[in-house]
C-alpha positions in Angstrom: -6.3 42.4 19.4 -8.3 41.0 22.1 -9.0 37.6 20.1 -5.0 37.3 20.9 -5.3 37.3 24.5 -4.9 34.3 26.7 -8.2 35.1 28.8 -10.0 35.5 25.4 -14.0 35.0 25.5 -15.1 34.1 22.6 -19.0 34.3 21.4 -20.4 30.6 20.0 -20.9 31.9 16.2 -17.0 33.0 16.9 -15.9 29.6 17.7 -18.0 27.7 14.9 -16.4 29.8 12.7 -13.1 28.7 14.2 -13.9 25.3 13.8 -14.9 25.4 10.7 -12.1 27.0 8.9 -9.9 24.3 8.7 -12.0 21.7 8.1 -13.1 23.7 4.6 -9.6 24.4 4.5 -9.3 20.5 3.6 -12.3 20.4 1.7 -11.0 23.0 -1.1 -7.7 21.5 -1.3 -9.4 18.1 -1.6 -11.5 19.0 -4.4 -9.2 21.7 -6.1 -6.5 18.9 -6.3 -9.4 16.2 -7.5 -10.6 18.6 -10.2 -6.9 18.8 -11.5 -6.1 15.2 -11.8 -9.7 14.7 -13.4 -8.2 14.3 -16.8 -5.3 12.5 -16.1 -4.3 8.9 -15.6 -4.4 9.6 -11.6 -8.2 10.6 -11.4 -8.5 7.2 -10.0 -6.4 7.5 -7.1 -8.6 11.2 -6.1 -11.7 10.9 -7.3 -13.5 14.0 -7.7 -16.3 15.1 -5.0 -19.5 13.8 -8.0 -17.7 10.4 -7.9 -17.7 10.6 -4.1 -21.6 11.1 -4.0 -21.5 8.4 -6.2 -19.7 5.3 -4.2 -21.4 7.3 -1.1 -24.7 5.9 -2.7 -23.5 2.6 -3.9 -22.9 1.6 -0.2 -25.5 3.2 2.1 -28.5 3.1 0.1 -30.7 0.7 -1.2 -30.1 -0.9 -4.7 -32.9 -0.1 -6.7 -34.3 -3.5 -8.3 -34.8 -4.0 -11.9 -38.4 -5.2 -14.1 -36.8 -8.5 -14.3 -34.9 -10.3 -11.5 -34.0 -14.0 -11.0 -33.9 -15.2 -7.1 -30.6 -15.4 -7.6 -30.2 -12.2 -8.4 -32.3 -10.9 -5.7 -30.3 -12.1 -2.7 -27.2 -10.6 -4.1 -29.1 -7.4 -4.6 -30.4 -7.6 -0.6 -27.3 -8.6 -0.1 -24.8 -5.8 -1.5 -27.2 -3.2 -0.3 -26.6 -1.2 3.1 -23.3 -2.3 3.3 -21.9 0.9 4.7 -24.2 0.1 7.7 -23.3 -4.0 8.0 -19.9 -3.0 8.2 -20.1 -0.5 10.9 -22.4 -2.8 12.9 -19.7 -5.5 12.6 -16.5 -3.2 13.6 -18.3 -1.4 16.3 -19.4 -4.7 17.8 -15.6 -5.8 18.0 -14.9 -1.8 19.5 -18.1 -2.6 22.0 -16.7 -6.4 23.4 -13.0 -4.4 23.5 -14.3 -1.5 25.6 -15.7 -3.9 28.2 -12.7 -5.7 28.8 -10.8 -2.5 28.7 -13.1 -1.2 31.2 -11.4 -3.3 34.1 -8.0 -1.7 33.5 -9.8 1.2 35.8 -10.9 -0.5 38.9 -7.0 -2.8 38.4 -5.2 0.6 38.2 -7.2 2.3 41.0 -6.0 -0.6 43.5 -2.7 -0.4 42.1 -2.6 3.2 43.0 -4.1 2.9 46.4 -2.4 -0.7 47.6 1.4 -1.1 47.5 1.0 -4.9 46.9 -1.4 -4.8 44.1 1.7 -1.5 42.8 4.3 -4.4 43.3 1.6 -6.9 41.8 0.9 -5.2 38.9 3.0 -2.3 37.9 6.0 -4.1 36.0 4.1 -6.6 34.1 1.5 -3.5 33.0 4.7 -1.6 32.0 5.6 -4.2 30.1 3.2 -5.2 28.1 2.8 -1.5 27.0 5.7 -1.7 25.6 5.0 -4.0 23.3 3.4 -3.2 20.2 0.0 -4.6 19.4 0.6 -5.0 15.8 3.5 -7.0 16.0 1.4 -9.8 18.1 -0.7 -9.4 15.4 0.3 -13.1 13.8 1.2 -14.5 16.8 -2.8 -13.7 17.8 -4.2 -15.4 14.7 -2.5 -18.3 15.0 -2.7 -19.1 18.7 -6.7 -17.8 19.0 -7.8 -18.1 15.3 -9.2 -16.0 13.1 -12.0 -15.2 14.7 -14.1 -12.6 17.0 -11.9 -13.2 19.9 -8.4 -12.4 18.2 -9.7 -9.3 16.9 -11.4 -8.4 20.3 -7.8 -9.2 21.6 -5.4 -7.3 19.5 -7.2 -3.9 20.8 -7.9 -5.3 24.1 -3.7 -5.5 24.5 -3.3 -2.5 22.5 -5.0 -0.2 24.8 -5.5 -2.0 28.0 -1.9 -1.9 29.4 -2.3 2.3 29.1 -5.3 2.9 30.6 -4.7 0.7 33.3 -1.0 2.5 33.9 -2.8 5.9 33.3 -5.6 5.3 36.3 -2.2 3.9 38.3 -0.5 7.4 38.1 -3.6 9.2 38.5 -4.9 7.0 41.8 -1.2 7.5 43.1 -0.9 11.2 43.0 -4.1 11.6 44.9 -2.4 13.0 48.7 -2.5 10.0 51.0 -3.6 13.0 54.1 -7.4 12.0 52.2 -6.7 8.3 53.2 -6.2 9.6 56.8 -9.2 12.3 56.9 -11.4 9.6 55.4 -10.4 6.9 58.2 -10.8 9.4 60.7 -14.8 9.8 59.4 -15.0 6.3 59.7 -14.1 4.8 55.9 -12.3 1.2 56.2 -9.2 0.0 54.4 -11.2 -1.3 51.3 -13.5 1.4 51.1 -10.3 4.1 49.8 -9.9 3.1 46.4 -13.7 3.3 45.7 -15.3 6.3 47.9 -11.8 8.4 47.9 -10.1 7.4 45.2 -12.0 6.5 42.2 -14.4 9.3 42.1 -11.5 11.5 41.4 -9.9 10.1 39.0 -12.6 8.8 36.7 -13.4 11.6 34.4 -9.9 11.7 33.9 -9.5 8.3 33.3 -12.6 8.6 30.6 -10.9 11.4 28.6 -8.2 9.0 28.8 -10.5 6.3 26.8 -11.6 8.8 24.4 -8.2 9.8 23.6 -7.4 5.8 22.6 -10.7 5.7 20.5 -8.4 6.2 17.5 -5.8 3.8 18.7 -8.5 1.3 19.1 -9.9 2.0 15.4 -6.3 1.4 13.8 -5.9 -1.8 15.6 -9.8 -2.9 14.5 -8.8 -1.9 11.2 -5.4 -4.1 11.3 -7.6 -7.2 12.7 -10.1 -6.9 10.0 -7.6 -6.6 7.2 -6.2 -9.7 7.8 -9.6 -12.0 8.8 -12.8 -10.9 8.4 -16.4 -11.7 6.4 -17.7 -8.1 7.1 -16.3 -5.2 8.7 -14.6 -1.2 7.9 -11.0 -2.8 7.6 -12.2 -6.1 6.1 -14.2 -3.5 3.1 -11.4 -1.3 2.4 -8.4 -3.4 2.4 -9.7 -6.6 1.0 -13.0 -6.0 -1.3 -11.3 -2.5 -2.2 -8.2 -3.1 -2.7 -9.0 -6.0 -5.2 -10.8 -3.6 -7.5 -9.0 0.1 -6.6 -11.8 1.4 -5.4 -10.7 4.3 -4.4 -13.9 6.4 -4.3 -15.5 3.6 -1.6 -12.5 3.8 0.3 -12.4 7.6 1.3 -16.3 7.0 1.8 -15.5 4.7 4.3 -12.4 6.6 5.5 -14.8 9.7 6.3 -17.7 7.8 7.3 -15.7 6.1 10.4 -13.9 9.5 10.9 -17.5 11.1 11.3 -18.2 8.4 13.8 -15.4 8.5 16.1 -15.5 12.0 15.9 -19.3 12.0 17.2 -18.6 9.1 19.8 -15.5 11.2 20.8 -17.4 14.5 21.1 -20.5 12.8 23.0 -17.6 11.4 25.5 -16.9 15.0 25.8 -19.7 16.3 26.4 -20.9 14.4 28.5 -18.1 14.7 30.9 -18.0 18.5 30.9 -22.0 18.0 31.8 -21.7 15.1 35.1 -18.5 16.5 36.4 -19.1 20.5 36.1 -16.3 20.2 39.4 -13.5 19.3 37.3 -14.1 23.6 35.6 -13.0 24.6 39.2 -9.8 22.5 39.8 
């Protein structure tokens, strides 16, 4: 069968296909086993794919308002409505403030890769550090920053930022140091290697780096919110549902941020595979 070759090609309808098998694959266990436990005393912990739709509704679509409503009334309408969306606005916002401090692990790694001192500087204490697992600062973060924006922002700033930074370190150091000498003999100075030699090499590689943390980042939002938060994905599931067992809002919101990561991840990709078309030839 050619499909089991190793230089398969396979046609675009072929690989949606592909992609799509075990995805329904999922979906028909999901909802075979929901439809099982319907009648039981455990229909609440799988809801079926109706009551899905259901809480799906509930939290991204507006409340419809009665004949009759008090003022009172009103703002808690307003206010319980969209939620789905409030939430993600408030957890990607956290994600957003992360990514730019996790953003300078790049340009810290490349000179660590292309200076001994800033490799003697830096390498230990970035080893370190990784080593440590975010969750279990977790405590000592709330109570030496508060419960606020900036602890969150912090627990997956230190969750992620140690590995990208060591990443773009072993990637800026296995680049051949002949390039440092063929780009001094074009004229380049000392402190132009890391950014005109160095960095432009390593970057998209550093990226898919980034995007393959995206999850690590959304656990350690998720931890942060669950402990502190007035709005947020972790904050919604593990405080407000959790209270009443609502299940059904839960694996809405489960899905909902798995859709979005997914996108943001596949956009990342894309977008990569379309500015460096080089990195096909390598």
């Amino acid at each position: 069968m050619k499909l089991l070759r190793t230089d398969a090609k396979i046609n675009w309808p072929g690989k949606l296909i592909l992609t799509l098998v075990p995805v329904l694959i999922l979906c028909f266990m999901y909802v075979k086993r929901s439809s099982d436990l319907a009648e039981t005393d455990r229909a609440r912990l799988m809801p079926t794919a109706s009551k899905l739709v259901d809480a799906a509704k509930k939290v991204a679509l507006p409340i419809p308002a009665p004949e009759r409503e008090s003022d009172r009334r009103r703002e808690l309408r307003i206010e319980r409505q969209f939620i789905l969306y409030k939430d993600t606005a408030a957890s990607f916002k956290r994600m957003g403030w992360a990514m730019l401090v996790i953003l300078l692990a790049v340009p810290i790694g490349t000179m660590m890769g292309s200076y001994p001192w800033a490799e003697s500087l830096g390498k230990t204490i970035m080893v370190i550090l990784s080593m440590i697992p975010a969750l279990a600062l977790l405590s000592i973060l709330f109570l030496t920053l508060g419960t606020g924006e900036v602890a969150k922002v912090g627990l997956i700033v230190l969750g992620v930022f140690p590995v990208v930074c060591l990443d773009t370190y072993l990637r800026a150091k296995a680049i051949p140091r002949q390039q440092f000498y063929k780009a001094q003999s074009l004229g380049a100075c000392e402190v132009e290697m890391p950014w005109r030699v160095v960095f432009p090499q390593i970057w998209p590689d550093v990226l898919n780096t980034i995007r393959l943390n995206l999850g690590v980042m959304a656990v350690l939002m998720i931890a942060g919110e669950s402990i502190a938060a007035e709005a947020g994905i972790g904050y919604r599931i593990f405080i407000k549902f959790y209270r009443t067992t609502a299940m059904d809002a839960t694996i809405v919101y489960v899905i909902w941020l798995t859709l979005l990561m997914f996108l943001l991840d596949l956009a990342i990709s894309l977008w990569i595979k379309h500015r460096y078309k080089w990195l096909a030839g390598r």
